[in-house]
C-alpha atoms as one frame of an Amber mdcrd trajectory, in Angstrom:
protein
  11.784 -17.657  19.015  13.835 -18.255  15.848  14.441 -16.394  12.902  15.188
 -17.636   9.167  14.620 -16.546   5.674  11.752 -17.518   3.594  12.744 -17.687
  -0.190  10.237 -15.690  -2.841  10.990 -15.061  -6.243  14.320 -13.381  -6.460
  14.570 -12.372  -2.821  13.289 -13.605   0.874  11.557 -12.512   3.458  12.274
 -12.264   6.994  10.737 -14.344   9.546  10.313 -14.780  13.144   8.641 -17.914
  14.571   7.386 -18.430  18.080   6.697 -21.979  18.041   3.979 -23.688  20.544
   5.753 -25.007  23.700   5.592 -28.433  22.966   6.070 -29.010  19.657   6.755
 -27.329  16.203   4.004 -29.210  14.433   0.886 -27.090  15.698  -1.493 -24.455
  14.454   0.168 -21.172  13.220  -1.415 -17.600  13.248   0.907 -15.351  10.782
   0.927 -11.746  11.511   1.424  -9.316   8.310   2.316  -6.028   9.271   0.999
  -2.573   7.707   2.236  -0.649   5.221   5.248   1.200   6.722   4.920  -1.281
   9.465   7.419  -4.038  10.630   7.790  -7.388  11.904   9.846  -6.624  14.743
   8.271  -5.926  18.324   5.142  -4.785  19.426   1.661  -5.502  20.427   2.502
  -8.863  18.491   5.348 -10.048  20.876   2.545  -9.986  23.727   0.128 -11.622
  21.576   3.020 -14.601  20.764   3.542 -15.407  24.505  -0.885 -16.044  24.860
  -0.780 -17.938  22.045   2.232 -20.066  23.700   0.304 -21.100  26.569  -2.493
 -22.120  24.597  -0.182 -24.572  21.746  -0.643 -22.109  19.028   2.468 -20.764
  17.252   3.082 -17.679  15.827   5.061 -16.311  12.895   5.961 -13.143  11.721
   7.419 -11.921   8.612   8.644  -8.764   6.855   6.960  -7.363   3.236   9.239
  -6.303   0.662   9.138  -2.632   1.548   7.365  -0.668  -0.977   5.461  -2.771
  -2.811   2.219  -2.400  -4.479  -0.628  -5.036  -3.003  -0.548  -7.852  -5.235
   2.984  -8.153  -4.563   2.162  -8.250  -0.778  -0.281 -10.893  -1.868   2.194
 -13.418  -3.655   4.693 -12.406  -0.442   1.869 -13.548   2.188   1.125 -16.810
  -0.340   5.192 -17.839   0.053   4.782 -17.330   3.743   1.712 -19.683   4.141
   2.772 -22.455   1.781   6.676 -22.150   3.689   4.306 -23.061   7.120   2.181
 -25.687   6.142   5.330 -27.703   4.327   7.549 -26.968   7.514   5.777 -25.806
  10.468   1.970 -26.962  10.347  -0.756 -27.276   8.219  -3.409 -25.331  10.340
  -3.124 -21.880   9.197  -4.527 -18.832   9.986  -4.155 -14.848   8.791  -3.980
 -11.518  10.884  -3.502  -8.386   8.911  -3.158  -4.784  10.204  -3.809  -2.104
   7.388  -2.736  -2.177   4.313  -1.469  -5.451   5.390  -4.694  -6.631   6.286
  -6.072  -5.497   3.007  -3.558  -7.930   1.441  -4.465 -11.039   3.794  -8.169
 -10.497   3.146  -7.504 -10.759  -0.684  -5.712 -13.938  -0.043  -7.903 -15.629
   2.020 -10.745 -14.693  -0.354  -9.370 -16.957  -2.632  -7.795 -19.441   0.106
 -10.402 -21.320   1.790  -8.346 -23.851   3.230  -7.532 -21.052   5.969  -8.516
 -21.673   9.424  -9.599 -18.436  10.342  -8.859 -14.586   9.384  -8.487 -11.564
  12.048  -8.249  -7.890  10.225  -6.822  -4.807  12.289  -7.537  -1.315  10.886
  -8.414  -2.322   7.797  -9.234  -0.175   4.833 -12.258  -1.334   2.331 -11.610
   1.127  -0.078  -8.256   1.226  -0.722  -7.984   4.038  -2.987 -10.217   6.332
  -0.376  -7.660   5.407   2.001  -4.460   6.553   0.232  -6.429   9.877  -1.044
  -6.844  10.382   2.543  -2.690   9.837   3.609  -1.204  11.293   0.786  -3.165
  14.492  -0.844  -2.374  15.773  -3.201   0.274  13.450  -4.227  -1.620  10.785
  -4.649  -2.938  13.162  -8.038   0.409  13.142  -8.686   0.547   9.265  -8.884
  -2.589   9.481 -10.954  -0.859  11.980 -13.576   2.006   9.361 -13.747   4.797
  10.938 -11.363   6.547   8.812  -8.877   6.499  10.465  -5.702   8.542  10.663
  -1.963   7.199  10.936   1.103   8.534  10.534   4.734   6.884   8.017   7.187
   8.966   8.608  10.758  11.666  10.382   8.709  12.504   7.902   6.119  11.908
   8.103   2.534   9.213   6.464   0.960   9.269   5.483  -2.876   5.936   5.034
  -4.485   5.467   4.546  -8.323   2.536   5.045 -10.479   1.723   1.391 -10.315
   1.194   1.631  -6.698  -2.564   2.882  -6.980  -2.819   1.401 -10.501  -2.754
  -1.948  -8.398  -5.757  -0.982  -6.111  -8.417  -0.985  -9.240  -7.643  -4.624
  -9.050  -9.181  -5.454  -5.518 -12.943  -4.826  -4.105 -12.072  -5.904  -0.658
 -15.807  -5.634   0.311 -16.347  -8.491  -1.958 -13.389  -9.999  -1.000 -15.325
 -10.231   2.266 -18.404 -11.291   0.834 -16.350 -14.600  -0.652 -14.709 -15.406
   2.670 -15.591 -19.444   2.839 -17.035 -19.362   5.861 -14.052 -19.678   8.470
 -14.170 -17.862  11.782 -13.293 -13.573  11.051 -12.730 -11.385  13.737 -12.764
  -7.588  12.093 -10.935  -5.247  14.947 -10.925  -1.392  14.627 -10.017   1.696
  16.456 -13.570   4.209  16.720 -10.890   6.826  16.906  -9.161   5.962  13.483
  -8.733   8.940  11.495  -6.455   6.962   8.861  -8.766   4.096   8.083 -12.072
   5.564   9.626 -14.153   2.843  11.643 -16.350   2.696   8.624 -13.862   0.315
   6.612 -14.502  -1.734   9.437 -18.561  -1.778   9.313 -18.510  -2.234   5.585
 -16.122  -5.591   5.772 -18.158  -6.372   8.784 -21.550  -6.116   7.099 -20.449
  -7.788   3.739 -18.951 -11.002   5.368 -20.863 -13.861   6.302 -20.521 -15.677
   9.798 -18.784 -16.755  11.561 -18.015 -12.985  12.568 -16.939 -11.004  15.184
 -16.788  -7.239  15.504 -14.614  -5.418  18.434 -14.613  -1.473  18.229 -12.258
   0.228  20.444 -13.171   3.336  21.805 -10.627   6.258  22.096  -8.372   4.251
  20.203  -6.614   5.653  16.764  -5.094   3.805  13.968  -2.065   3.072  16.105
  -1.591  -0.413  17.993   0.786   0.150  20.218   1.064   0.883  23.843  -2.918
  -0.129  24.287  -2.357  -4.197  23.830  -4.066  -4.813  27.214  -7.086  -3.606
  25.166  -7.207  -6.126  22.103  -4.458  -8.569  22.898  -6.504 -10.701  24.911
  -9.513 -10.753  23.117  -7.608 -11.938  19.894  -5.786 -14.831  22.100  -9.293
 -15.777  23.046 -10.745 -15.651  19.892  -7.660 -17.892  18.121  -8.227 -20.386
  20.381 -11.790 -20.744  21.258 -13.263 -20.421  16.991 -10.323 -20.546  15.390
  -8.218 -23.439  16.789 -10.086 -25.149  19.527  -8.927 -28.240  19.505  -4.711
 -26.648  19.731  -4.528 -27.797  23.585
């Protein structure tokens, strides 16, 4: 593994890049992380060393924390066009949450992607905030910035944050998909993003699609990779880069 910068707009973005074991110049799956999520560690270090063993490399890389989605967006665009002019051309997208809301926009407009895998994803974005935040997400509608805590750290949200959403049917992002191999993965035991985000993308995308429910299995992905892990390794290779050995 090695770890750069990747420049954006006035900042960069932190990467981490588990190249294929023979060479740099193969397929790459990028991971975007949820909302209050990270790149570092995780269900997505186990995930890099299958994807070793069958020539696909993997990158990760850090949002700007606190940003509204079409920021995420533009962040994940940088990332992708960074790959394919240094790393390889075959690209592919796996989101989890909010930040699979934001690859799912991108590929909906992206159809050069090779394939697009979506973990706990919301399809109604504002539902999904209501849900996290109560009542202040009426104070973000009345114009108030608010704080919350995620693990005990602040988090700053503006008005603009939920302004964004009105911008983004991600059902019809779904719907638009061009046809590249989607694997939609979802805990039945979600109570942040309910399983039913994960039937409605299902049911508006066209094939090729895959759906894998997990029973007893929340919006949280770690500690459980032995049950999604491989089936994502398998799916990479075998629809979305079978020709990477």
């Amino acid at each position: 593994m090695r770890n750069f910068s990747i420049p954006f707009e006035d900042s960069a973005l932190s990467a981490y890049f588990h190249p294929a074991s023979s060479d740099q110049n193969r397929p790459v799956l990028i991971v975007c992380h949820g909302f209050c999520g990270s790149a570092a560690g995780g269900s997505s270090l186990e995930l890099a060393d299958r994807l070793n063993g069958l020539e696909i490399a993997m990158l990760r890389f850090s949002f700007t924390p606190q940003r509204c989605l079409s920021r995420q967006i533009k962040e994940i665009g940088a990332v992708v066009d960074y790959c394919q002019k240094h790393l390889g051309d075959e690209i592919a997208l796996l989101g989890r949450s909010m930040g699979a809301a934001a690859a799912l926009a991108f590929a909906a407009v992206h159809p050069d992607l090779s394939g697009l895998c979506l973990m706990a994803s919301p399809a109604d974005l504002p539902a999904t905030f209501r849900g996290i935040l109560g009542d202040d997400y009426a104070r973000l509608e009345q114009g108030q910035p608010i704080t919350v805590f995620h693990e005990g750290e602040p988090v700053y949200l503006a008005p603009e944050f939920i302004q964004d959403f009105d911008a983004y049917d991600l059902p019809a992002a779904a719907a638009n998909l061009a046809g590249f191999p989607l694997l939609i993965v979802h805990g039945l035991d979600d109570t942040t993003v309910p399983v039913e985000h994960g039937r409605i993308l299902f049911a508006a995308a066209k094939e090729p699609k895959r759906l894998l429910l997990l029973p007893d299995h929340g919006h949280s992905f770690s500690c459980q990779s032995e049950r999604f892990v491989p089936a994502i390794a398998a799916w990479v290779h075998r629809e979305v880069f079978p020709l990477s050995l």
